[in-house]
C-alpha positions in Angstrom: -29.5 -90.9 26.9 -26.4 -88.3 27.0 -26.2 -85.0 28.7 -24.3 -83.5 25.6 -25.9 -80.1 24.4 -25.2 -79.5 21.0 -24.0 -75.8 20.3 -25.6 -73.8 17.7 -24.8 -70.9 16.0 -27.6 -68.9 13.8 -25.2 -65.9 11.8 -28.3 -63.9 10.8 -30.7 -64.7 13.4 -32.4 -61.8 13.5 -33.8 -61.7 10.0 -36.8 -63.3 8.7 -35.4 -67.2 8.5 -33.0 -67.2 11.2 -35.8 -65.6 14.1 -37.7 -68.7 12.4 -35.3 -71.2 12.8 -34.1 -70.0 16.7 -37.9 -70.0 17.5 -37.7 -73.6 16.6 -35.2 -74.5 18.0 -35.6 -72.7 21.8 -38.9 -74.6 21.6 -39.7 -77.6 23.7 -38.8 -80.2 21.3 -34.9 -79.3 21.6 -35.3 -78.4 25.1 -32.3 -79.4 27.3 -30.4 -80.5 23.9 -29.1 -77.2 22.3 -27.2 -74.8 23.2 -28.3 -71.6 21.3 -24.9 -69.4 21.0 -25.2 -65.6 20.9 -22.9 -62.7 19.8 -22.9 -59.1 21.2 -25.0 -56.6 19.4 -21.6 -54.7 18.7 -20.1 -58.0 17.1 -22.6 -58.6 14.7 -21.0 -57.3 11.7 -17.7 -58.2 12.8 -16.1 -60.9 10.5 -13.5 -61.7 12.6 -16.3 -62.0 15.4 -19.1 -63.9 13.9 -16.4 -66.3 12.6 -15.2 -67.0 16.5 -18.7 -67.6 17.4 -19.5 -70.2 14.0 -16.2 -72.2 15.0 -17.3 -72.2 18.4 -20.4 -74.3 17.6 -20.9 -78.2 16.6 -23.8 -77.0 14.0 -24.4 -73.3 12.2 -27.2 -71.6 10.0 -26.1 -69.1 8.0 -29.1 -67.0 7.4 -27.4 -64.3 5.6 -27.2 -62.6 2.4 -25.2 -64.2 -0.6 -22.4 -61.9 -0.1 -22.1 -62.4 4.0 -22.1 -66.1 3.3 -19.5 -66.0 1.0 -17.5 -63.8 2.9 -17.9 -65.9 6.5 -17.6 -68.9 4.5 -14.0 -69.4 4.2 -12.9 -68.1 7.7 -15.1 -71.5 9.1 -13.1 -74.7 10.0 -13.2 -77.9 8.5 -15.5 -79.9 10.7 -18.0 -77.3 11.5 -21.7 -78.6 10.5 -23.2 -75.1 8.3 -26.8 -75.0 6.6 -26.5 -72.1 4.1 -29.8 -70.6 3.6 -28.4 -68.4 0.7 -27.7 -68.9 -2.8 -24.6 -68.4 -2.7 -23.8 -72.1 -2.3 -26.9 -73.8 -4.1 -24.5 -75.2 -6.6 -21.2 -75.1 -5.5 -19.2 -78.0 -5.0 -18.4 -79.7 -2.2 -21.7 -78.4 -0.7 -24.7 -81.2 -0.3 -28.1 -79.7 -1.6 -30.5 -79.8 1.3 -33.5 -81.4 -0.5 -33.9 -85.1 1.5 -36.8 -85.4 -0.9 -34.9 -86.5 -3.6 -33.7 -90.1 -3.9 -29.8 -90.7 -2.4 -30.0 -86.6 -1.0 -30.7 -88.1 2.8 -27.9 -89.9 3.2 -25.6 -87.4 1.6 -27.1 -84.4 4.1 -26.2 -86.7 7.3 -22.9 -87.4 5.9 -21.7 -84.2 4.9 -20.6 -80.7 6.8 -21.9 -77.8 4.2 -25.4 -78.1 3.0 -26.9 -75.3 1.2 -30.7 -75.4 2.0 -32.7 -75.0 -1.3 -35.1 -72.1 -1.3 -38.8 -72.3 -0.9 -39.8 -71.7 -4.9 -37.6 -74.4 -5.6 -38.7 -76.7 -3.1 -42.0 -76.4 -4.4 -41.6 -77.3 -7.9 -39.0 -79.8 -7.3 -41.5 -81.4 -4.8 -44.3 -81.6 -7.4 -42.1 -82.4 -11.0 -39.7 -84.9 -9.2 -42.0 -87.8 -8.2 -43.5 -87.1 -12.6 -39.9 -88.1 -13.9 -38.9 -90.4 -11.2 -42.2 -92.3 -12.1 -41.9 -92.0 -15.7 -44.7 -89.4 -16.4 -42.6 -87.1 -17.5 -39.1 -87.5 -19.4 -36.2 -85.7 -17.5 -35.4 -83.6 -20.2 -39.3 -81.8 -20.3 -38.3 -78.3 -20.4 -40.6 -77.4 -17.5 -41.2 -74.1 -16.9 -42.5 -72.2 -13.2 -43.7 -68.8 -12.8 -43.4 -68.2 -9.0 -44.6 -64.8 -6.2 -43.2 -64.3 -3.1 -44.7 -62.3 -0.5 -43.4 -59.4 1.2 -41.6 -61.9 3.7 -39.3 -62.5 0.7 -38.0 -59.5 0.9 -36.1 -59.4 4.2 -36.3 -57.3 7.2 -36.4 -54.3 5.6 -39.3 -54.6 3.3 -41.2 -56.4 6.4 -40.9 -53.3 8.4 -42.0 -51.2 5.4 -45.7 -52.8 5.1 
């Protein structure tokens, strides 16, 4: 057993997804193995600041809007382990998408350092058309279509606070 805490960075951890994922993570099936890194109210729309913190870490969530990500994105070093829970990396490459679900996708999440997390809508119609074509119900060119709601928790902190 090793002693070695890993050091985790959530940029966005007081929205929605990132109080989620600290909650998670401070709870007692993590306990004495991460490290959960903080930055100083003041700091927390500092660039220069947040990006300090991020390198600091062996793992970071970016729970952030597309823009922020982007932005913070490039300013991060080479071997730092991020999970983007934007879009603004759903298809970009170089960036693993975070779906282990789909045959070969585990091994390329553990391998690889940028992994954009797919979003919920999506992981709920991938979950349920993907095992169709894989088992040859469906062809893999059926124009499937999805007409998906999100709640109000969709909507961020601000529209939380509004109902």
């Amino acid at each position: 057993m090793t002693d070695k805490k890993y050091r985790v960075f959530i940029d966005g951890s007081s929205g929605t997804t990132g109080l989620r994922i600290a909650d998670r993570l401070a709870g007692p099936a993590f306990a004495g193995t991460i490290e959960l890194l903080t930055i100083a109210e003041a700091d927390r729309k500092d660039l220069r600041a947040r990006a300090a913190v991020l390198n600091s870490a062996d793992l970071a969530f970016l729970c952030l809007p597309d823009a922020a990500s982007a932005e913070v994105v490039p300013l991060l070093r080479a071997g730092l382990r991020v999970l983007d829970t934007s879009t603004a990396f759903r298809t970009a490459p170089g960036w693993v998408y975070g779906f282990p679900e789909l045959r070969g996708q585990r091994e390329k999440i553990c391998g690889a350092a940028r992994v954009a997390v797919p979003g919920c809508h999506a992981s709920g119609f991938i979950s349920l058309v993907r095992p169709l074509v894989e088992l040859g119900f469906a062809p893999a060119d059926y124009p499937f279509s999805c007409h998906s709601l999100t709640g109000y928790s969709g909507g961020g902190k601000k529209m939380i606070a509004a109902y």
